[in-house]
Structures are given as C-alpha cells and as structure tokens.
VEXLUMDO-459297 format. One record per residue (C-alpha): x, y, z; residue in three letters. Coordinates in steps of 0.2 Angstrom, whole numbers, plus 5000, padded with zeros to 4 digits. Layout:
! VEXLUMDO-459297
PT     c1     c2     c3   res
PT      X      Y      Z   ALA
...
END
This chain:
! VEXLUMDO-459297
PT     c1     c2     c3   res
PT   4841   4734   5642   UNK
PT   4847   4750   5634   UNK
PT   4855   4754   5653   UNK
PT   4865   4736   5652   UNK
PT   4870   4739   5633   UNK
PT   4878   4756   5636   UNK
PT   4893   4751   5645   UNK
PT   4897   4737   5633   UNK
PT   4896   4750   5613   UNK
PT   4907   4761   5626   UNK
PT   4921   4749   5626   UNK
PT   4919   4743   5609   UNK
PT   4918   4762   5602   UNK
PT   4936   4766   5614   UNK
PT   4942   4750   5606   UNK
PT   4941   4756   5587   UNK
PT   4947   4773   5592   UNK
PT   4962   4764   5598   UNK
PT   4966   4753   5580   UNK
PT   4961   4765   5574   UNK
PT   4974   4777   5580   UNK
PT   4986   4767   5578   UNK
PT   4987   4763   5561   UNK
PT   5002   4769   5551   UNK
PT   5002   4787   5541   UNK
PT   5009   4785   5524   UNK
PT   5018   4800   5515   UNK
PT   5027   4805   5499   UNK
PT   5031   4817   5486   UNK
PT   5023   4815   5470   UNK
PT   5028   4818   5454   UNK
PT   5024   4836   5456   UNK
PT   5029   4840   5472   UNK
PT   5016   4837   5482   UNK
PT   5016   4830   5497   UNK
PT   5002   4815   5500   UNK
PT   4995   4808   5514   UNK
PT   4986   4789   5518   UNK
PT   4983   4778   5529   UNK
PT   4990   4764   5519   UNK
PT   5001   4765   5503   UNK
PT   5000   4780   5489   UNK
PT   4998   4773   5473   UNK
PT   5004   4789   5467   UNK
PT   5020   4787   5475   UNK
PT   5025   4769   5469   UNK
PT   5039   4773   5461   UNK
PT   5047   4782   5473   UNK
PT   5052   4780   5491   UNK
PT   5038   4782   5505   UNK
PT   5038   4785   5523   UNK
PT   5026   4776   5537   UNK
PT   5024   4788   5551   UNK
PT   5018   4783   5570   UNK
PT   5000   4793   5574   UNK
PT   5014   4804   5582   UNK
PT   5023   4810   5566   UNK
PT   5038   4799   5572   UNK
PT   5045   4792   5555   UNK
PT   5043   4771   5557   UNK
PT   5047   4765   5540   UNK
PT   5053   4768   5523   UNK
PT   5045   4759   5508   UNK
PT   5056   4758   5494   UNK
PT   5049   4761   5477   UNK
PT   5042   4746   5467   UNK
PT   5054   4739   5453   UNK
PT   5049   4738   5435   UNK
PT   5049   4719   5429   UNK
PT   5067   4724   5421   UNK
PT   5071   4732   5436   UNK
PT   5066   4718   5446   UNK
PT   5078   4706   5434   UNK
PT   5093   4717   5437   UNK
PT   5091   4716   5454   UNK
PT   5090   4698   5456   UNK
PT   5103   4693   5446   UNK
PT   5114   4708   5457   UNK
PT   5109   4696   5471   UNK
PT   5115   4680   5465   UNK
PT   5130   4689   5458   UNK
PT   5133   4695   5479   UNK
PT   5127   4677   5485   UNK
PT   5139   4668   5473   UNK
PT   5154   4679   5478   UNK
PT   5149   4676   5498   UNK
PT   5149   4656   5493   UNK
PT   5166   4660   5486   UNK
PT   5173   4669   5499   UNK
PT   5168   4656   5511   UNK
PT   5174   4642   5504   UNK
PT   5189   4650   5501   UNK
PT   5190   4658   5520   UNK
PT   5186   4636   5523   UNK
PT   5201   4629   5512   UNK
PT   5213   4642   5520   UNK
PT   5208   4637   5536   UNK
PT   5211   4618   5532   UNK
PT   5228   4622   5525   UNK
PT   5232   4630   5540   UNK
PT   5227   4617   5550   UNK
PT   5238   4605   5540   UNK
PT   5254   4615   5538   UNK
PT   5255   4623   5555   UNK
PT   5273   4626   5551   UNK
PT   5285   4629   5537   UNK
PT   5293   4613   5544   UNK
PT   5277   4603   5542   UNK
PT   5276   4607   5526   UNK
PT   5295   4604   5520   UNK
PT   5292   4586   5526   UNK
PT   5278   4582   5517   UNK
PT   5284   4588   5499   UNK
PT   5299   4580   5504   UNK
PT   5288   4565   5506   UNK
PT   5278   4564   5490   UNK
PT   5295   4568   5480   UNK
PT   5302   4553   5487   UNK
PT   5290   4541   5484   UNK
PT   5287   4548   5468   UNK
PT   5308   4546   5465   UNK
PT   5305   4526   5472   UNK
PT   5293   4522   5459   UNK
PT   5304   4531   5447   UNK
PT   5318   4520   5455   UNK
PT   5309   4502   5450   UNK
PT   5306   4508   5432   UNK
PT   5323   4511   5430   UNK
PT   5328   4494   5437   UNK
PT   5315   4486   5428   UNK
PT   5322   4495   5411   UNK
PT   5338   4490   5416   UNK
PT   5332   4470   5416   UNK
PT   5323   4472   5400   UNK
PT   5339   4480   5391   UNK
PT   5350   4462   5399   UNK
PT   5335   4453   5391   UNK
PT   5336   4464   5374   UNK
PT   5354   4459   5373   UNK
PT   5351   4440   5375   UNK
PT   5339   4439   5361   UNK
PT   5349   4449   5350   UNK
PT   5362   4437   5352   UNK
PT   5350   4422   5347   UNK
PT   5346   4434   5332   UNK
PT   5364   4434   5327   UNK
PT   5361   4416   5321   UNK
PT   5350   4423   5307   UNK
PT   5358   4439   5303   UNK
PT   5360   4434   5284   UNK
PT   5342   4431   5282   UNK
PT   5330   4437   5298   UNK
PT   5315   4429   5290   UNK
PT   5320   4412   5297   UNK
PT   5321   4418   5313   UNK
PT   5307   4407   5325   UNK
PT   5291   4415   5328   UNK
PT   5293   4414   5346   UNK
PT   5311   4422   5345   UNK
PT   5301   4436   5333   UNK
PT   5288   4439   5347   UNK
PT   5299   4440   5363   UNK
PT   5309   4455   5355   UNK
PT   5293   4463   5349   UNK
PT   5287   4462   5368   UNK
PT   5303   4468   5373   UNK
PT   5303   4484   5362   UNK
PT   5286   4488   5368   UNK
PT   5291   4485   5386   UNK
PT   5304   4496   5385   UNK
PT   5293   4509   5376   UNK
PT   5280   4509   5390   UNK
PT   5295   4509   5404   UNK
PT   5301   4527   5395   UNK
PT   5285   4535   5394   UNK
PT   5282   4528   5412   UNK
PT   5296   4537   5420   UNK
PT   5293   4552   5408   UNK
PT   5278   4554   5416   UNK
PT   5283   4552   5435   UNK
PT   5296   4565   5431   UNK
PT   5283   4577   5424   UNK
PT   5272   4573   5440   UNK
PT   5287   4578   5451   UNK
PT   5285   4596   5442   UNK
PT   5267   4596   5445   UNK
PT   5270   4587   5464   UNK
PT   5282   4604   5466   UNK
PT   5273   4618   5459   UNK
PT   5258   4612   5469   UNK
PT   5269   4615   5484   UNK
PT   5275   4631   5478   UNK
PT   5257   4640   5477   UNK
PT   5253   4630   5493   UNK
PT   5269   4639   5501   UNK
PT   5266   4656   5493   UNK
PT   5248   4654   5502   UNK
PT   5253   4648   5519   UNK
PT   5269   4661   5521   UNK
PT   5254   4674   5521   UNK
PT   5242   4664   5534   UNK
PT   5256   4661   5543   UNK
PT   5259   4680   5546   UNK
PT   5243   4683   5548   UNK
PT   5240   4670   5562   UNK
PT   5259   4676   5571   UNK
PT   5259   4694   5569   UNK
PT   5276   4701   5573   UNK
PT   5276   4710   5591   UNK
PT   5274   4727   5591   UNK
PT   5290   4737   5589   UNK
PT   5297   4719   5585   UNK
PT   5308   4721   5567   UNK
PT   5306   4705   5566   UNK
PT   5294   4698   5548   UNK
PT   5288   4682   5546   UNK
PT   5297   4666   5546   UNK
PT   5308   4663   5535   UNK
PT   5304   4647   5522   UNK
PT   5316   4636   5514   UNK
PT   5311   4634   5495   UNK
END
C-alpha cells in the first residue's frame, strides 16, 4: 500500500512546492529604515508604498499606501471633481460637434439669423398693423365722445367700455412689439457667440495649407 501511495504524496508534495513558490514577496521600508520582508502585506508599511516581487526579485506591483478616513474623503471628492470636469468637457466636445454639423459654413449660418430676424420682423409687422387699426377705432370713438365733452358722465356705458378696451389694447400692442424688438437683440447676440464659436471650429476642421497665407474664412457680421 505504502508502495502505491508513494507516487501520489510525490506529486502533491511537488504541487505545494510550486504555490508555493510562486506566491508574491512583499517589501518596504519602514519607519526606521528598515527593509521588511512578507509573503503578503506589511502591516508595518501601511502607510507608505510597498512593492510585490516575483519569487525571482522581479518588481510585479506597487501597493500604494492606505488613506486615512480624511485622506480617503479628499480623494473622493478629487475624483468627482475629475469625473464632473470629464462630463463637461464632453458634452461640450458633443454641442460643438452638433453646431458644426448644423452650420457647415458661414453661409449656412447667415441664412438662418437672417431667418429668425425675419420672422421675428413679420410678427412685429401685424402688431404694427393691428395698432394702426386700433388708433382708426380710437379716433371714431372719440368723435362719438365729442357729443358729451361738456359733461363725460352721460357718456353710455357701452361707448365708456369700448375706449377702455381700446386703451388697453393699444397698451398690450406696445409692450408686445417692445418685446419682439428686445427678442431681436437676444435672437442676435445668440448668433454672435454662436459665430464667435464656429469661426474657431471652422478653422479647426479646414486648416490652412501648409506654407498657404491664407486664415480662415472670412465671416460677414
């Protein structure tokens, strides 16, 4: 039996021998200078950085040293501070990419503020007309006022309201068109930082030849 057995603790014995030597060799300095030696990490050595060697001596790993709670806070708020500015820089790297892919060209871009002025200028357009309608209107009912200049109070009721309405109407028309002339600023300056932004994408994605004097193209304002 022992005969039979023999062969069988052999291979086992070779096996551990070879986990065994090949487990990792841990190394450090510690705090006085000494160097320390394990076969898994120092203890001694956690707070500074530690080196996993092959059974060869061949340097496999560096263990970094462990972080201190507040250590461990700082650091994580360093990487959400890094993963935030990635996020940014990709979505800006994404919206740059959409504007270039919607103003290829300086013409492209012309047209379509040229475009949004113009409708903008249309509606501004009807106000105006409208006001125009409602001053013709205003002028009628004064003249059916005129029959009660000397004492206003017997003025109907109904010819009281419609000038009230009118007022009102021709308030609203004001601020209207006030407004549409401010949102013609806004439509304008949005296409100004739009243009600032694409004359440098547009140099970037036409690079002048080399030797070429020629810079990048040139943009109407």
């Amino acid at each position: 039996m022992s005969l039979l057995l023999t062969p069988g603790l052999a291979g086992l014995a070779f096996w551990l021998g070879s986990v065994v030597a090949a487990q990792d060799i841990y190394s450090c300095l510690d705090a006085k200078g000494r160097t320390l030696t394990a076969d898994r990490p120092i203890p001694e050595c956690t707070d500074r950085t530690q080196r996993a060697l092959s059974p060869s001596g061949l340097v496999k790993r560096q263990i970094s040293p462990s972080l201190t709670a507040h250590e461990q806070a700082a650091q994580d708020e360093k990487n959400r501070w890094a993963a935030e500015l990635r996020a940014r820089e990709a979505e800006d790297r994404r919206r740059d990419k959409a504007l270039l892919l919607r103003y290829p060209t300086p013409e492209v871009h012309d047209r379509e503020r040229a475009a949004a002025l113009l409708q903008i200028d249309e509606v501004i357009k009807a106000s105006s007309k409208r006001r125009g309608e409602l001053a013709g209107q205003r002028q009628s009912l004064g003249g059916e006022m005129e029959f009660y200049v000397k004492n206003p109070s017997r003025a109907p009721a109904l010819l009281k309201r419609r000038l009230e309405e009118n007022e009102d109407s021709v308030a609203f028309q004001q601020r209207f068109i006030a407004d549409q002339e401010q949102e013609k600023k806004r439509v304008n300056q949005r296409f100004d930082e739009e243009l600032a932004k694409l004359r440098q994408l547009w140099a970037l994605a036409n690079p002048p030849a080399s030797g070429s004097a020629t810079g990048p193209p040139t943009v109407r304002n």
